[in-house]
C-alpha positions in Angstrom: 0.0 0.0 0.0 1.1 3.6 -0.6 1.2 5.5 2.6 1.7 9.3 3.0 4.1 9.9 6.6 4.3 13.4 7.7 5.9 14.4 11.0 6.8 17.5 13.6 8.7 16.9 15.9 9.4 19.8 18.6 13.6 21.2 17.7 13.6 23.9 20.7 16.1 21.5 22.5 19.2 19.4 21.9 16.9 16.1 22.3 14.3 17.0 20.0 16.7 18.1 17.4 18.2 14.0 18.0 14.6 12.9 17.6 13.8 15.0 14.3 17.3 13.0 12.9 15.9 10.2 14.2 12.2 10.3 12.9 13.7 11.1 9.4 16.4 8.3 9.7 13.5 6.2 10.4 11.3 7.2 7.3 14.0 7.5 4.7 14.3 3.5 5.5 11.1 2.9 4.1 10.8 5.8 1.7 11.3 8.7 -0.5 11.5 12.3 1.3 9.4 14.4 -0.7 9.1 17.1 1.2 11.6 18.2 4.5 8.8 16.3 7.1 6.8 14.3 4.5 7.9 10.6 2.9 5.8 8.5 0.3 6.5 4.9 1.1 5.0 1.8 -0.6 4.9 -0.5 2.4 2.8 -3.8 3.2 0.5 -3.6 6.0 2.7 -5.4 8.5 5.4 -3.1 7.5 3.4 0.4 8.1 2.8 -1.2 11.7 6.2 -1.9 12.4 6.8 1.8 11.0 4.5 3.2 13.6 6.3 0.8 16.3 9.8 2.4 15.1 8.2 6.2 15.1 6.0 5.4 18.7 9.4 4.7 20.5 11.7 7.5 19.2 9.3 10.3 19.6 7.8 12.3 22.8 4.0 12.3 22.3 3.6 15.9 24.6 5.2 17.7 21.9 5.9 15.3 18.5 3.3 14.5 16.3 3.2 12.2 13.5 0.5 11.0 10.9 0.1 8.3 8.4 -2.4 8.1 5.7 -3.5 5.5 2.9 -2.9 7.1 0.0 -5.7 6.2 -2.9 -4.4 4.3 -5.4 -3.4 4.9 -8.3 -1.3 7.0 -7.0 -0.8 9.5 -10.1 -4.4 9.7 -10.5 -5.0 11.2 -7.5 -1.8 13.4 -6.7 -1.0 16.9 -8.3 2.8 18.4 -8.3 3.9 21.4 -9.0 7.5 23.4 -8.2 11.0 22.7 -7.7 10.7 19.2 -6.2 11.8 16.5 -8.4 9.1 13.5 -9.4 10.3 10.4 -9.4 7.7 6.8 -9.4 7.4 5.9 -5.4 7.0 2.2 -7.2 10.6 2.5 -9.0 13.9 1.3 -7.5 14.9 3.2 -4.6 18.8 3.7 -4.4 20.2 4.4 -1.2 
């Protein structure tokens, strides 16, 4: 499934700016950044629930917040991009 992760995570002290690295470690496994907070990640359902295990354990829910959501597919139906961001297929190879 294509899922849609998009976090904040607090940066006002040294540990949040270690969680922000963290989250965003944690995401790039599993996907392409697309925006500074935001990955698209094609993922199997077991694998979007160890995702949320990973992201549940390295962030502080009183000031970090993170969302995940199902994107419809097929994908390039339903999404519209526009600007300096490059557009690549979330299905391709993904070279790390």
């Amino acid at each position: 499934m294509e899922v849609l992760v998009v976090y904040d995570v607090s940066t006002v002290t040294g540990a949040g700016q270690a969680r922000l690295r963290r989250v965003a470690q944690a995401c790039q496994a599993h996907g392409q950044r697309v925006q500074k907070s935001v990955f698209e990640c094609v993922l199997a359902p077991e694998q979007v629930e160890l995702l949320k295990h990973e992201l549940l354990s390295i962030i502080d829910e009183r000031v970090d917040s993170i969302r995940i959501y199902r994107l419809r597919e097929p994908h390039g139906r339903y999404t519209w991009m526009a600007g300096a961001q490059p557009r690549w297929d979330i299905r391709g190879s993904l070279v790390v």
